[in-house]
gemmi code that builds the backbone of each chain (N, CA, C; Angstrom):
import gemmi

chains = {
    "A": [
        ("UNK", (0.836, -1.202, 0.000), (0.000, 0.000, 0.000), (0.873, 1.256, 0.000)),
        ("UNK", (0.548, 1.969, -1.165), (1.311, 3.633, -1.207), (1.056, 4.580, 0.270)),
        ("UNK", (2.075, 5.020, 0.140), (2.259, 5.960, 1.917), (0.989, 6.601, 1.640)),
        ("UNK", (1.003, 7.611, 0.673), (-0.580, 8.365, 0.080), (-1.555, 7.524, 0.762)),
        ("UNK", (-2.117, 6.247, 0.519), (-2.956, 5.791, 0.715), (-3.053, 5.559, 1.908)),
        ("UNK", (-2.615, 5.186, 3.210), (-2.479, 5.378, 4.125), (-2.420, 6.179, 4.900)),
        ("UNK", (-2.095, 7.710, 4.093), (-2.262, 8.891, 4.539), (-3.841, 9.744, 4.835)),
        ("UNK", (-4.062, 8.907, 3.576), (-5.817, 9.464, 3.493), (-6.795, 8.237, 3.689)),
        ("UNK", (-6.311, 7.583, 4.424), (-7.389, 6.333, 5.425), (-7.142, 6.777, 6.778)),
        ("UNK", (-6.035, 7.647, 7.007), (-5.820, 7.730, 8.451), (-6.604, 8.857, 8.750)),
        ("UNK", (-6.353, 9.895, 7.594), (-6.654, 11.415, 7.748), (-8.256, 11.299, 8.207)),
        ("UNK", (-8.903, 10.474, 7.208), (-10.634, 10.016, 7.314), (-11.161, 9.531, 8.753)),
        ("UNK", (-10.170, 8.537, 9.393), (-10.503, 8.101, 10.287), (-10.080, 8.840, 11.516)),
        ("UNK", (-8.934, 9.923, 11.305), (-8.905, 10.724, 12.817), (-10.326, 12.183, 12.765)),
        ("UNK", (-10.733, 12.519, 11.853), (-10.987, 13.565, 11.194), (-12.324, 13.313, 12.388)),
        ("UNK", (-12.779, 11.930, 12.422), (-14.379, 11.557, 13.277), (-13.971, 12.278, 14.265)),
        ("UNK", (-12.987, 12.097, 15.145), (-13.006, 12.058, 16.461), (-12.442, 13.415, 16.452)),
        ("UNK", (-11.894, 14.562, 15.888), (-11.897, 15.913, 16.545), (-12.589, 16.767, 16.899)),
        ("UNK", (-12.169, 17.324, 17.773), (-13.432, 18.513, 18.718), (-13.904, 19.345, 17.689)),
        ("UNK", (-14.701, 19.650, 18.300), (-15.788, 20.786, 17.080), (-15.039, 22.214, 16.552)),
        ("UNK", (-13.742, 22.551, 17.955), (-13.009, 23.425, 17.165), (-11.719, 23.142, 16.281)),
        ("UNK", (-11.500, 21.793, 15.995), (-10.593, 21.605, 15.535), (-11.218, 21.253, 13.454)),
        ("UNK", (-10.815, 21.982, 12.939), (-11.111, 21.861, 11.216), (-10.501, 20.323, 11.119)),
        ("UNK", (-10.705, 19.671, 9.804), (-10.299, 18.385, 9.174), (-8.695, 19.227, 8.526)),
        ("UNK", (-8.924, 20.463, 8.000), (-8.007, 20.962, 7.379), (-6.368, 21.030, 7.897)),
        ("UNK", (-6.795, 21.109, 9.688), (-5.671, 20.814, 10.480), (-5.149, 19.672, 10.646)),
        ("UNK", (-5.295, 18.583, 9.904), (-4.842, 17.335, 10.404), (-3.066, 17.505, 9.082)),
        ("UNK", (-1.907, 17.762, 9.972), (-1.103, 17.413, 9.074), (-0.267, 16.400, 9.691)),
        ("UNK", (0.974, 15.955, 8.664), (1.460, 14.927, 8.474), (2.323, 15.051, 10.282)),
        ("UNK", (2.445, 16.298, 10.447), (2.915, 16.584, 11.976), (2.160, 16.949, 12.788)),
        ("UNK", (1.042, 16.898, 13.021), (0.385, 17.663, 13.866), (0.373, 16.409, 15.381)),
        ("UNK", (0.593, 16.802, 16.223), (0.127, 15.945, 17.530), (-1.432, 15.567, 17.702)),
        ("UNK", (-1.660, 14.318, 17.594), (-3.247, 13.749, 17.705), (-3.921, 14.631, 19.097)),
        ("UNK", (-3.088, 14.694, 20.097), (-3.703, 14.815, 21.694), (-3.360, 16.222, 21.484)),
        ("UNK", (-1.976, 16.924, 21.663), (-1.813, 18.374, 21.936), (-2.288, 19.734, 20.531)),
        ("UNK", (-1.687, 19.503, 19.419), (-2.818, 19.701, 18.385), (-4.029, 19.323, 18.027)),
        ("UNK", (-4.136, 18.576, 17.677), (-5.776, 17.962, 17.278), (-6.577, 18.134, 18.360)),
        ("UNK", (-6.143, 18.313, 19.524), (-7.367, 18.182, 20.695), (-8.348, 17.133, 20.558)),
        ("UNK", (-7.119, 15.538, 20.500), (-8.138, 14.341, 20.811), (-7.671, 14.142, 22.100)),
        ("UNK", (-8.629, 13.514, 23.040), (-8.694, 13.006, 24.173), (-8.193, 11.238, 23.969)),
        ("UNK", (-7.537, 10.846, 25.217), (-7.022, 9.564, 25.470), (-8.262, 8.549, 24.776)),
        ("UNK", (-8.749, 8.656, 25.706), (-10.406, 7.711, 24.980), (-10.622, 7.756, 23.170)),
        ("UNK", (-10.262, 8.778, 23.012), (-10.749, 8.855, 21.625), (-9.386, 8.143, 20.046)),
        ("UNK", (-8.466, 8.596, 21.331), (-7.206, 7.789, 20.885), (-7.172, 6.297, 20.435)),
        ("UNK", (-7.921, 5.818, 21.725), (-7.871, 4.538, 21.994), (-9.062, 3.820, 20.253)),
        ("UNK", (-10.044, 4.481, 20.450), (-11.036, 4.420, 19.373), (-10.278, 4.501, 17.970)),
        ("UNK", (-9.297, 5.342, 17.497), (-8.842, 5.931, 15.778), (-7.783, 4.445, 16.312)),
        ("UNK", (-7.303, 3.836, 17.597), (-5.949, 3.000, 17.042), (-7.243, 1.822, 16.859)),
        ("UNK", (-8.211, 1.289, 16.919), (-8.961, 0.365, 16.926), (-9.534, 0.445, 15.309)),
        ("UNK", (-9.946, 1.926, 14.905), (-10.241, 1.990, 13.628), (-9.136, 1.515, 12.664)),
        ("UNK", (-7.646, 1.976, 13.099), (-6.467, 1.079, 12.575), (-6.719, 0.357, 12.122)),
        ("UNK", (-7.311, -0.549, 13.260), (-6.570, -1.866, 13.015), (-7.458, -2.462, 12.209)),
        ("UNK", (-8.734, -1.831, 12.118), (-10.300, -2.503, 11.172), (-9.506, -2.323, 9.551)),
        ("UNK", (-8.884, -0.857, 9.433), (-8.497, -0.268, 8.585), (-7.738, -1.405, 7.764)),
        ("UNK", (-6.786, -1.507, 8.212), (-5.336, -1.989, 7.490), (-5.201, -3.227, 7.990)),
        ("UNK", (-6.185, -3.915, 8.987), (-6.259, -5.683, 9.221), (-4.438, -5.594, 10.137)),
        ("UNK", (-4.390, -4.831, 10.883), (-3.315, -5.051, 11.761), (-3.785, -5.267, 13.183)),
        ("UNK", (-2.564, -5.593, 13.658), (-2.809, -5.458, 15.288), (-2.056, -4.341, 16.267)),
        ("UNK", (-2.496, -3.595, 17.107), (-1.211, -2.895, 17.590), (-1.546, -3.369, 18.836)),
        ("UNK", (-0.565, -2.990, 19.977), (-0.074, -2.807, 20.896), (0.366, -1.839, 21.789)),
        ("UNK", (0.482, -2.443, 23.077), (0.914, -1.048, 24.413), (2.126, -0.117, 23.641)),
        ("UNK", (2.931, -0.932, 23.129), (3.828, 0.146, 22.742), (3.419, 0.939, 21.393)),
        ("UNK", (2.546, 0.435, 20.154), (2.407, 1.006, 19.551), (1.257, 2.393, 19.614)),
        ("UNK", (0.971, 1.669, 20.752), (0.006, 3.186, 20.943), (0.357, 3.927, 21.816)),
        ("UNK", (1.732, 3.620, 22.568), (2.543, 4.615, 23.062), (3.472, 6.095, 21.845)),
        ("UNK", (3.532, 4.980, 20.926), (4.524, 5.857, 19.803), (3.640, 6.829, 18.754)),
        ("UNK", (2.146, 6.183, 18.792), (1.447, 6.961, 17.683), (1.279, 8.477, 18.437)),
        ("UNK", (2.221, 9.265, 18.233), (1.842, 10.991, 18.840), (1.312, 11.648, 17.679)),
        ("UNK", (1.780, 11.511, 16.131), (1.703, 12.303, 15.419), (1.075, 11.724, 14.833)),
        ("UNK", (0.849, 12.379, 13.707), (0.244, 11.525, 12.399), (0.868, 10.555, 11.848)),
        ("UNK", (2.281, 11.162, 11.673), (3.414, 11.135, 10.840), (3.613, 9.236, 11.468)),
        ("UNK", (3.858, 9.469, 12.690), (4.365, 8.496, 13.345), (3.415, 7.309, 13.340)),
        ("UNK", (2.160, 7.626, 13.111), (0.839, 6.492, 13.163), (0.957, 5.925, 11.576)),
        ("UNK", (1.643, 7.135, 10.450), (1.609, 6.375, 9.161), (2.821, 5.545, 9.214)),
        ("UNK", (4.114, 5.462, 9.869), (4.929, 5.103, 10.177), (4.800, 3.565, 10.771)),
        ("UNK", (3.763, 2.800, 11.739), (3.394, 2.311, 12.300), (2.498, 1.390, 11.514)),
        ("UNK", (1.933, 2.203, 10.784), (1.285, 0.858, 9.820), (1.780, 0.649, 8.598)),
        ("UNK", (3.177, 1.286, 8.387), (3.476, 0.952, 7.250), (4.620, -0.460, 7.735)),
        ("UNK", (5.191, 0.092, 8.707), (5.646, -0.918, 10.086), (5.304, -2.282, 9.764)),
        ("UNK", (3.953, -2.269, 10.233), (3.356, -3.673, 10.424), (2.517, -3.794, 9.040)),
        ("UNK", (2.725, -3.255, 7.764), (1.955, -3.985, 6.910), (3.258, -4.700, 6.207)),
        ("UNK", (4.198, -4.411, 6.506), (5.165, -5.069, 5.745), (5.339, -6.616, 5.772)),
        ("UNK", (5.591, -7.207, 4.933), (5.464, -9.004, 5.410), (6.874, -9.171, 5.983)),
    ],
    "B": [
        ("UNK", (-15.744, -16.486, 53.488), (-16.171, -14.979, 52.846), (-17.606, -14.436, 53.503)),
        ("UNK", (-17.859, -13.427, 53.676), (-18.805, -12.552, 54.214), (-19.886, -12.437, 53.183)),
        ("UNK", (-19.339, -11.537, 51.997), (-19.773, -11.082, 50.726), (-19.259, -12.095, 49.690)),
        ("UNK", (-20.669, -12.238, 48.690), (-19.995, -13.023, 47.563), (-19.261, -12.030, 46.760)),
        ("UNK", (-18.221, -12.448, 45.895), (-17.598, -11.689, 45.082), (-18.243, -10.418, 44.258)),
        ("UNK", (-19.716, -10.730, 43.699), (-20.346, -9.462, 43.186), (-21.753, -8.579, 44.369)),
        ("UNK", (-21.219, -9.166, 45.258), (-21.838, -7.813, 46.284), (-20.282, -7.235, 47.098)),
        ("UNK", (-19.310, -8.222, 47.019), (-18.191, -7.174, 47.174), (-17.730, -5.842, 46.325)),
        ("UNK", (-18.190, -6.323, 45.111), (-17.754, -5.066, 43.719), (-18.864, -3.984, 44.223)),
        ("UNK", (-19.831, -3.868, 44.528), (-21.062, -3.448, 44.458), (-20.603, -2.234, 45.783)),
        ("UNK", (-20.536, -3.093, 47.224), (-20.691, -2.636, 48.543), (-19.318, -1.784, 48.157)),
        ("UNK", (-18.097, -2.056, 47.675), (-16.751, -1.502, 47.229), (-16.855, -0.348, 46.332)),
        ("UNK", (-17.774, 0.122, 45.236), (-18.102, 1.136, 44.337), (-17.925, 2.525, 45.484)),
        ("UNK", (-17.091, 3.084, 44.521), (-16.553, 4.577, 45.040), (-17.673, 5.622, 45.343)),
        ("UNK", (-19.065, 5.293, 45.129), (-20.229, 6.727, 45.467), (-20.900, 6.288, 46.963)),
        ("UNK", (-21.310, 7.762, 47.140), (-22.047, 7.410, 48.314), (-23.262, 7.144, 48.248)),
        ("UNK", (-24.020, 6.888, 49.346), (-25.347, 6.460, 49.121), (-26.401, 6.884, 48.233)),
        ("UNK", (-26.407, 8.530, 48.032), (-27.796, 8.823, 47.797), (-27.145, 9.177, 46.078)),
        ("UNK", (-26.053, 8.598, 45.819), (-25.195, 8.390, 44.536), (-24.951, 7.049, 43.389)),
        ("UNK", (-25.523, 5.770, 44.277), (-25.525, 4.435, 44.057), (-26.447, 4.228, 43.514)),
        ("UNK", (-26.284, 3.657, 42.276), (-27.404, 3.741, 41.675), (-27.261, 2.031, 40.876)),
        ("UNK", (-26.926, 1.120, 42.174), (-26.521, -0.117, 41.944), (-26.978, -1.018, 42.801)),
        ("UNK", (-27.906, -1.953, 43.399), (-28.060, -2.755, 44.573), (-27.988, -4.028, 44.188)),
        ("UNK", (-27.783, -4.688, 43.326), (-27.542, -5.927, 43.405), (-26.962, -6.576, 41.942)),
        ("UNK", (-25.910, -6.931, 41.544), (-25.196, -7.707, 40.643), (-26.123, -8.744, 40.283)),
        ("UNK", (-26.797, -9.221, 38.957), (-27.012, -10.789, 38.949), (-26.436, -11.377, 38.720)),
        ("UNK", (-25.933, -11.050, 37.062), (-25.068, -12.230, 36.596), (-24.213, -11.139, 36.017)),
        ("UNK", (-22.424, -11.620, 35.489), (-21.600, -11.003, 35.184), (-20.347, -11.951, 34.994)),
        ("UNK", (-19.782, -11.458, 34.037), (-18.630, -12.574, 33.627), (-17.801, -11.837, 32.988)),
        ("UNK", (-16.761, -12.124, 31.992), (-15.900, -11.148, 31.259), (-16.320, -10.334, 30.116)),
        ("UNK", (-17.905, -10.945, 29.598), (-18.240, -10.099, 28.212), (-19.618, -9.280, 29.226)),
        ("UNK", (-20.442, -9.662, 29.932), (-21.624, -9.408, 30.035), (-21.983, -8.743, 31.867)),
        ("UNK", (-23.083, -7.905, 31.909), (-23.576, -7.902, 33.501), (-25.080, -7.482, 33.421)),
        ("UNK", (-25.125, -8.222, 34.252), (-27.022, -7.861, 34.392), (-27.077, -7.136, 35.827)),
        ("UNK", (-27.744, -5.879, 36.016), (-27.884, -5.179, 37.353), (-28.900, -4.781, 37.966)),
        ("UNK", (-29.173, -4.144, 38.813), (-30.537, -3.735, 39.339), (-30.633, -2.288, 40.306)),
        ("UNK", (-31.177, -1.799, 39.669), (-31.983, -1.040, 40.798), (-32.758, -0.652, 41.294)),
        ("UNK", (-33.641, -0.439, 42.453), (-34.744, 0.452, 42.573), (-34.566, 1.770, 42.854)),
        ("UNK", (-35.141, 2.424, 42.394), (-34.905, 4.261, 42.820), (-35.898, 4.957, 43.377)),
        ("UNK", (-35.365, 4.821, 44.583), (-36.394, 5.062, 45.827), (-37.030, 6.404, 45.689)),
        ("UNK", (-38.176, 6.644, 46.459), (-39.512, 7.942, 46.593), (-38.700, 8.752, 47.342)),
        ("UNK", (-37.605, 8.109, 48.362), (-36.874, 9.230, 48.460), (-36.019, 9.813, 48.182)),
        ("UNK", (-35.279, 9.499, 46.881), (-34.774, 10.266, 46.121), (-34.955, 11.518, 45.797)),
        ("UNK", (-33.361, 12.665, 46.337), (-33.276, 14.072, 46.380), (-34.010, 14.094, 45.051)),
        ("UNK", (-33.921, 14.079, 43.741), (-34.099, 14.650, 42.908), (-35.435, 14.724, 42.316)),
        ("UNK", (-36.029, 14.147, 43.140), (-37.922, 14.023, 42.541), (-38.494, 14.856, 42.905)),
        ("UNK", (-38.315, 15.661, 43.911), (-38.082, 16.779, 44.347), (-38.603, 18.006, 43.359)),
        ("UNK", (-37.788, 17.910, 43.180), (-37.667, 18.857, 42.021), (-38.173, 19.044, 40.415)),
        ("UNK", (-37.257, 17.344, 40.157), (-37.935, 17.094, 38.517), (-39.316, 15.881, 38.645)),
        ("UNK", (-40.281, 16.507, 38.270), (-40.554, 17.640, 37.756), (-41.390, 18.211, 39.162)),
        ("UNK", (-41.912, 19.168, 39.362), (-42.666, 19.991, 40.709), (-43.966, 19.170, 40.909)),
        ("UNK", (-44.441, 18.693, 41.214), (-45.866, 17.760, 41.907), (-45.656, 16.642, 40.615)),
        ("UNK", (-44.544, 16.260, 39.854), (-44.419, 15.369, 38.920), (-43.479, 14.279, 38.811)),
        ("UNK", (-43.009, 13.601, 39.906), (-41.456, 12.719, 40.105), (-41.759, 12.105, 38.786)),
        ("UNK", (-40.617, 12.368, 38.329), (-40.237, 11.596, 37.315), (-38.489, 11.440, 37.430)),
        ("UNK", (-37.610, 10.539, 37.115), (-36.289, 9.912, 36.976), (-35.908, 10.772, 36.236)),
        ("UNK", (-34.813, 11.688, 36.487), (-34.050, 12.434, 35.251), (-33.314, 11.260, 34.410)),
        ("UNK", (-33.416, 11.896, 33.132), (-33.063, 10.872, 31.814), (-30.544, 10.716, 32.359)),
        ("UNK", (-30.508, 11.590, 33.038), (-28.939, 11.713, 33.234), (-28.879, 10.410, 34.709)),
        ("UNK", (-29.586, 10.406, 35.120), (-29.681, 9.291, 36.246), (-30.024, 8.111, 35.520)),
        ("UNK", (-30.601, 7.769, 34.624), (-30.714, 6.580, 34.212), (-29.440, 6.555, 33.504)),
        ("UNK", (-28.913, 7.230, 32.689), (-27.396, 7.133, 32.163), (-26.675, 6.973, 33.230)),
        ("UNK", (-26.092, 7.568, 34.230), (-25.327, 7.587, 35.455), (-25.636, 5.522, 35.922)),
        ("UNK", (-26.729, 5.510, 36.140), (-27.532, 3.851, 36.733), (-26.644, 3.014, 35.404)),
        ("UNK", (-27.073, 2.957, 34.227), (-26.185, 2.102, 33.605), (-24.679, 2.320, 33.281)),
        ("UNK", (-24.089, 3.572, 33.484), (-22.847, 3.529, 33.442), (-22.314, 2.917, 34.355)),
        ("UNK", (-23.255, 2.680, 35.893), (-22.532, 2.825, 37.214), (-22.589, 0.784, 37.099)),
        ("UNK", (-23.686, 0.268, 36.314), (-23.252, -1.032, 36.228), (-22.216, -1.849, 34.926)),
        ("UNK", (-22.387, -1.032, 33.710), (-21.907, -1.663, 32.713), (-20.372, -0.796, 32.692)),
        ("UNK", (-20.008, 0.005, 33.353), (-18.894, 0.631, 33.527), (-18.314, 0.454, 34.573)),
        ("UNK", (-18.844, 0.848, 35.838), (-17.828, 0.456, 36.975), (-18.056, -0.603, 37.496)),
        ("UNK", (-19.245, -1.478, 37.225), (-19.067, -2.711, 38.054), (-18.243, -3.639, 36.977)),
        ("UNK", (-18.719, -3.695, 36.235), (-17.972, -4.658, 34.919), (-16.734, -4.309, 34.713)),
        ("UNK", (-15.870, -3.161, 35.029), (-14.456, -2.423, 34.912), (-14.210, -3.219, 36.304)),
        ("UNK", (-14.786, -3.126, 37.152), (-14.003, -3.398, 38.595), (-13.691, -5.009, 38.132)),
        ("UNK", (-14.627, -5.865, 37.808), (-14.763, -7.412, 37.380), (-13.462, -7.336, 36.685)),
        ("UNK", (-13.807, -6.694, 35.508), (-12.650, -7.093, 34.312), (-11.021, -6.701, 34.908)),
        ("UNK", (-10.933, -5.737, 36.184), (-9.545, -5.799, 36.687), (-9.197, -6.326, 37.932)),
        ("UNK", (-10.120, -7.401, 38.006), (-9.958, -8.163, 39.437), (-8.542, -8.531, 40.013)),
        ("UNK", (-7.732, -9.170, 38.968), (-6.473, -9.513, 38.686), (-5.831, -8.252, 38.723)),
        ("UNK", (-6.059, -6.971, 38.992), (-4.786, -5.728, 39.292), (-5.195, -5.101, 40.763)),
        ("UNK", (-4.019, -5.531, 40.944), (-3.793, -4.816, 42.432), (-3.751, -3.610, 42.590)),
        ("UNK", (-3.435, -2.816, 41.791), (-3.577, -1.676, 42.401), (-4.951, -0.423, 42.474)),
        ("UNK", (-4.624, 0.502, 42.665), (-6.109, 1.647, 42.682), (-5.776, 2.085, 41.675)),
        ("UNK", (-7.345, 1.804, 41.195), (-8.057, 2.553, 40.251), (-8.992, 3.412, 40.022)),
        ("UNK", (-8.922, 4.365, 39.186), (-10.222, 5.172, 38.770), (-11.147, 4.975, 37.375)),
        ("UNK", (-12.253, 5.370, 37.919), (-12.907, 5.153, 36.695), (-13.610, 6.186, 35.657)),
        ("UNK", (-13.280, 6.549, 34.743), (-13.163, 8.387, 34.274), (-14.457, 7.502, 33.211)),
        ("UNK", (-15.941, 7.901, 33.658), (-16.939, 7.998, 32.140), (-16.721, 9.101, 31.277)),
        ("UNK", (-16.559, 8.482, 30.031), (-16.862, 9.929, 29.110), (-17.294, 9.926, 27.798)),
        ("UNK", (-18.138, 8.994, 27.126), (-19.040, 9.162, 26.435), (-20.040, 8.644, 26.339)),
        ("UNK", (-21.208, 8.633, 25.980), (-22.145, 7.966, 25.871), (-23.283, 8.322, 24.968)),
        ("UNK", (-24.235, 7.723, 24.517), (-25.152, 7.706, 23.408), (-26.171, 6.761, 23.794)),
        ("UNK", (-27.739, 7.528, 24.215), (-28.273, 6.604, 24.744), (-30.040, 7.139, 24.456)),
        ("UNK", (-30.897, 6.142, 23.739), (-32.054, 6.752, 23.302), (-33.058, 5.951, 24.113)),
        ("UNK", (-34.023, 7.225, 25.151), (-34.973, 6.952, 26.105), (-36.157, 6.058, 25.727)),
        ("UNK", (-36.663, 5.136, 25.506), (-38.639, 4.837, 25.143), (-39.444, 5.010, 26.275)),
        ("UNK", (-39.234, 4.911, 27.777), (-39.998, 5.211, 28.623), (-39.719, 6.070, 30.025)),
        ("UNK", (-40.405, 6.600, 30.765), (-39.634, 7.315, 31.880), (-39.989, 6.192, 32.769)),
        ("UNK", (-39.332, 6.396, 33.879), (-39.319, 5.862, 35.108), (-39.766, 6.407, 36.127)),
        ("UNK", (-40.803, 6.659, 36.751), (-41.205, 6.666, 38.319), (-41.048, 5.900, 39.490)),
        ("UNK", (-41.185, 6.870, 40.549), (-40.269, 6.508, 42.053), (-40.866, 5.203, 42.365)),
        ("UNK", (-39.917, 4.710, 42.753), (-40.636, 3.413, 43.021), (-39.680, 2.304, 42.329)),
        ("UNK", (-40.033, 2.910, 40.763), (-39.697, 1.539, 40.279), (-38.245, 0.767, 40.260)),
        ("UNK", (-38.106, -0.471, 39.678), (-37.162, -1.439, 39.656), (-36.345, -1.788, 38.663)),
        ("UNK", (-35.243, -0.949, 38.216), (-34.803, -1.035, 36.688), (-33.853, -2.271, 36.643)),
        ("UNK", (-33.997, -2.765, 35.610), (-32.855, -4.036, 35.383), (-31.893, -3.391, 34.202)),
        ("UNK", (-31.032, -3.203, 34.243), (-29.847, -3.101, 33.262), (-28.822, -4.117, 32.784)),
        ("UNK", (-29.001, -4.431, 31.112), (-27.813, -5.458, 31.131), (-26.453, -4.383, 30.063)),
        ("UNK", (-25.543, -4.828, 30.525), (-24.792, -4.676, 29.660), (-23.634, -5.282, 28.856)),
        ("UNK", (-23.368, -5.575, 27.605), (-22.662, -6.473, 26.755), (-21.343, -5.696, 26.369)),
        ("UNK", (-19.789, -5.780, 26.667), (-19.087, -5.398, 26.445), (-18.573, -5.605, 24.686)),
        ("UNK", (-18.464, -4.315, 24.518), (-18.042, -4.290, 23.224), (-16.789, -4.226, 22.766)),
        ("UNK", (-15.546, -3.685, 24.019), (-14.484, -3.811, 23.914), (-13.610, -3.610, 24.848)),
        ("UNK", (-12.562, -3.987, 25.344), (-12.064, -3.457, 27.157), (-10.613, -3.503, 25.825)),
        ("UNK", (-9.599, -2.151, 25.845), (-8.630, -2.455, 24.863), (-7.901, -0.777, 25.819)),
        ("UNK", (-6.706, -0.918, 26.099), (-5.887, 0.328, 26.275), (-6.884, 0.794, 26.988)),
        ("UNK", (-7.161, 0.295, 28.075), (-7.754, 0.974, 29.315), (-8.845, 1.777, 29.051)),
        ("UNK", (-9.673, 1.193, 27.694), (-10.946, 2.145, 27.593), (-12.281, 0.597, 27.506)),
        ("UNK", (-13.373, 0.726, 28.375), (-14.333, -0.207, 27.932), (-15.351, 0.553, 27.219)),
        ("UNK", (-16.011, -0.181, 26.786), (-16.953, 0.209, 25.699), (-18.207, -1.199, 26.071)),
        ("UNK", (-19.244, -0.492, 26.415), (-19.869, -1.565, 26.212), (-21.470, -0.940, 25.760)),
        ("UNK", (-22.357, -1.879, 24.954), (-23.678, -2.021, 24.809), (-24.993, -1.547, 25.930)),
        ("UNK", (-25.458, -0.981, 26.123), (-26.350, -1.004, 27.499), (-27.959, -1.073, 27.585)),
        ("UNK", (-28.607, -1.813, 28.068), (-30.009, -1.532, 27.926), (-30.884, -1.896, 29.385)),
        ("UNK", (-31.944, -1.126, 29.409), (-32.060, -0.656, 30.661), (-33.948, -1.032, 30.794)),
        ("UNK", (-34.645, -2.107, 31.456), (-35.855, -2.164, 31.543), (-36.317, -2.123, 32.636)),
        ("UNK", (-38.083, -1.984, 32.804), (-38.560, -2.329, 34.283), (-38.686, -3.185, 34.499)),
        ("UNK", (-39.458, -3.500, 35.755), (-39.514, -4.955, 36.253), (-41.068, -5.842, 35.607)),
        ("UNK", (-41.599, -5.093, 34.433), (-41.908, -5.634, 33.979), (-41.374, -5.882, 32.503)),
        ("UNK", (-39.717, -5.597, 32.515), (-39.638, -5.721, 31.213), (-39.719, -4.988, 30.081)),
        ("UNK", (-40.414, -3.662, 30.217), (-40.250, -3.064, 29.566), (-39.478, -2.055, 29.018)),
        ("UNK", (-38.848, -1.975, 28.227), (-37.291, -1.102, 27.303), (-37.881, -0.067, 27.879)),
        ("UNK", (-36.882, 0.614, 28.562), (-36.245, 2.211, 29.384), (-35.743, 2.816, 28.352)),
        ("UNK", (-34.575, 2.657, 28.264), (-33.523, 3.080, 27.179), (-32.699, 2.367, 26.624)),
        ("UNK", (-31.727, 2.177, 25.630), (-30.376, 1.393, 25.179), (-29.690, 2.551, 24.522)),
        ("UNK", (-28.627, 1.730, 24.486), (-27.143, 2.798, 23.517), (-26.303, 2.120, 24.292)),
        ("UNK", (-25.096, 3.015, 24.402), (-23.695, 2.241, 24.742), (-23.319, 3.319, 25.523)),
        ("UNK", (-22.391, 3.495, 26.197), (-21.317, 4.008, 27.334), (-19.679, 3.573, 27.081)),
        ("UNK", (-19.029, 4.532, 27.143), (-17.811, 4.444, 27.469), (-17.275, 4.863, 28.609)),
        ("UNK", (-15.889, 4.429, 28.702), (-14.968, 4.815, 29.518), (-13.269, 4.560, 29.874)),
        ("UNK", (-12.713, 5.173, 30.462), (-11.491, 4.593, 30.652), (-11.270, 4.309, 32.250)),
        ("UNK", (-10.320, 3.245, 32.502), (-10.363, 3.006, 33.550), (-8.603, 3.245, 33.264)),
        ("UNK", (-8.002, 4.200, 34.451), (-6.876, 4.446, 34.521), (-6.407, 4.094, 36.407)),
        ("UNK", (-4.843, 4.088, 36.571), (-4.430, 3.534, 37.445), (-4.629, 5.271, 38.379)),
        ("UNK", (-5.192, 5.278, 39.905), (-5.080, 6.427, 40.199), (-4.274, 7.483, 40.549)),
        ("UNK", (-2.532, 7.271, 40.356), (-1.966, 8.528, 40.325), (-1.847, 9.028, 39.018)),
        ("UNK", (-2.317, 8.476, 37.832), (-2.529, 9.283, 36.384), (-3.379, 9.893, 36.242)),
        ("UNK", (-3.085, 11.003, 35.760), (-4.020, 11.708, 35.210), (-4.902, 11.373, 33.892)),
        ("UNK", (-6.048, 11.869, 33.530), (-6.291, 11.936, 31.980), (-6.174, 12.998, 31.527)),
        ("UNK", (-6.001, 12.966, 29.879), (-5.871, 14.336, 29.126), (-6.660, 13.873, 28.579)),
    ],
}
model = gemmi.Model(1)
for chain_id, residues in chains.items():
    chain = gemmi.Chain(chain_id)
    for i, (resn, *xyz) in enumerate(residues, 1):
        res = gemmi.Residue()
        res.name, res.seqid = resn, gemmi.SeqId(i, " ")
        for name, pos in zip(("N", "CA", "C"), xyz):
            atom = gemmi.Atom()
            atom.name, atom.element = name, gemmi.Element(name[0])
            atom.pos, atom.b_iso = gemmi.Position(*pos), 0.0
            res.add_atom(atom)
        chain.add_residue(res)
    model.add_chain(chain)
structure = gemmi.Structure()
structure.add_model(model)
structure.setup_entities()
């Protein structure tokens, strides 16, 4: 799967869970999910679950320690889609 | 033992009395809990809602099934951790069909939909004692260790 494509399955699926003041337009390849985006832990927990529906992966304590950014969550499933 | 294991979870729940909105566990296991309450005539809040009209505020019946499909079923599902915990509700989605008056006897079950990174998620539905649908939707929450904070 092209990074692109992964970029804009992720973008779709964090886009649900931001606060009402946060635009879709703000989601960049750096932005912090929790301190930019203004997602909450809970809601975190929800976009790494959509992951995993997403891209048929599994993550983990540590991988949902490392997903801060975007950048780092496309990083993560490009990670684990690799054979 | 004194208490069976699910009137220990129950008598153990962090609210105080006129806050409990839990009296008796039936059944409960790692996916599922069935609960009960009655919500007594003397309940502060009838009082008020509505003025010569007790009726159950619709946030107390949410609070009643969070307080079984969230903290009793969270307390179950971390039986195995020793240490203190808190239990932070924070979302929920839940559509009313009937009100409740003082008196009555609500049964709540709830079906876990997911316990993953310290957030449960579960199914909830809420009847009288004759059975008849209160409300359903789902509830969330996270259950975190208590010197963490949430953001």
């Amino acid at each position: 799967m092209k990074k692109e494509e992964i970029e804009n399955q992720l973008h779709d699926i964090v886009k649900v869970y931001l606060p009402q003041d946060v635009n879709a337009d703000d989601i960049q390849a750096d932005s912090h999910l929790m301190q930019d985006l203004g997602i909450n832990s809970a809601h975190l927990v929800d976009i790494a679950l959509d992951v995993e529906d997403a891209f048929d992966i599994t993550l983990d304590e540590s991988d949902m320690e490392a997903m801060q950014t975007v950048s780092d969550s496309v990083q993560i499933v490009q990670r684990k889609l690799k054979p | 033992m004194l208490l069976d294991p699910f009137e220990k979870i129950v008598a153990n729940l962090p609210y105080g009395d006129g806050f409990k909105f839990v009296d008796h566990i039936l059944e409960m296991d790692d996916n599922h809990v069935i609960g009960v309450y009655r919500f007594r005539e003397s309940e502060y809040f009838y009082k008020h809602h509505f003025l010569q009209n007790p009726v159950t505020p619709g946030v107390m019946l949410i609070e009643c099934m969070a307080q079984i499909g969230l903290a009793c079923l969270g307390t179950y599902l971390n039986k195995n951790n020793t240490q203190s915990l808190d239990f932070i509700f924070n979302e929920s989605h839940v559509v009313f069909n009937s009100i409740v008056k003082p008196g009555t006897a609500v049964i709540v079950s709830a079906r876990k939909e997911y316990f993953r990174f310290g957030k449960l998620k579960c199914l909830v539905k809420m009847m009288d004692e004759n059975e008849k649908k209160i409300a359903e939707g789902w509830v969330s929450g996270m259950i975190i260790k208590s010197d963490e904070t949430v953001k």
